[in-house]
C-alpha positions in Angstrom: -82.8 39.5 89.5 -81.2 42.8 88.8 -83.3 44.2 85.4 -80.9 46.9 85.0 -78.0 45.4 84.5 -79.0 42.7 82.6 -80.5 45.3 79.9 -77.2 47.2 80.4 -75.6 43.8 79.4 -78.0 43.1 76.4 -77.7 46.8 75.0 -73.9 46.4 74.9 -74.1 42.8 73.4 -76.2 43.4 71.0 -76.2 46.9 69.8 -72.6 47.4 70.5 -73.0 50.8 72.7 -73.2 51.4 76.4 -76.6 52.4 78.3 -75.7 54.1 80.8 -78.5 54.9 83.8 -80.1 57.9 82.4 -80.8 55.6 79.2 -82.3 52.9 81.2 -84.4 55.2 83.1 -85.2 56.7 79.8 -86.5 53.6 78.3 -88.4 52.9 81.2 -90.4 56.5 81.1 -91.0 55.6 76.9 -92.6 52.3 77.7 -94.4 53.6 80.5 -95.4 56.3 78.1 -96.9 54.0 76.0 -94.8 55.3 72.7 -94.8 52.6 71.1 -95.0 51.2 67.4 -96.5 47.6 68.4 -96.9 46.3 71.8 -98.1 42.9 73.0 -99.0 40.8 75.9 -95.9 38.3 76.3 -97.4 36.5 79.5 -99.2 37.0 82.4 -95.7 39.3 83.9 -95.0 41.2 80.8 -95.8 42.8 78.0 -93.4 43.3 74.4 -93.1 46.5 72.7 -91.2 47.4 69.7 -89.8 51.4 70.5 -87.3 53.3 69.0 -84.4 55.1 71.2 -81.9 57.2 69.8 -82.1 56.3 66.4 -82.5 52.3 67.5 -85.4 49.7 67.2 -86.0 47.1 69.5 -88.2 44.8 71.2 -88.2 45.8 75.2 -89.8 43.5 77.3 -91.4 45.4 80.6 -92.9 43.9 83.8 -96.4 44.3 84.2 -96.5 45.1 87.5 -93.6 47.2 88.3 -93.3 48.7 84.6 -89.7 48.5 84.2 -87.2 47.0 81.3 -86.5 43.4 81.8 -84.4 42.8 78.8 -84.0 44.5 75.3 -83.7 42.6 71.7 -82.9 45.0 68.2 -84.7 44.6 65.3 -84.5 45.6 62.1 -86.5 48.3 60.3 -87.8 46.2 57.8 -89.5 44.0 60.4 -91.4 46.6 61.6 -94.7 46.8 61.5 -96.6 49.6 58.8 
């Protein structure tokens, strides 16, 4: 499965903006980063973190193994976490 452009489909469905491949990279290299507010273990193949880009909050869901963005969800700033 192509990750990138399914998170290039989900950022545009969701938050109603395009990601272009500079973002994508970009949100890989914060979640590799660890700059996170909240991260956990999803399964054994990925791992959930709730990071903010460009003024944004969402879940990102990243491959364990290869550390790249499978698939983004927003949230809202009330839900996250003090």
């Amino acid at each position: 499965m192509d990750y990138k452009a399914h998170t290039k489909k989900r950022y545009r469905e969701r938050f109603r903006k395009e990601l272009t491949d500079i973002d994508y990279y970009n949100l890989c290299e914060i979640c590799r980063k660890d700059q996170c507010f909240e991260k956990k273990k999803a399964n054994h193949k990925a791992v959930k973190m709730i990071i903010k880009y460009k003024d944004d909050y969402m879940w990102c869901v990243l491959s364990n193994k290869s550390k790249i963005v499978k698939t983004v969800f927003p949230i809202k700033n009330s839900k996250l976490p003090n």
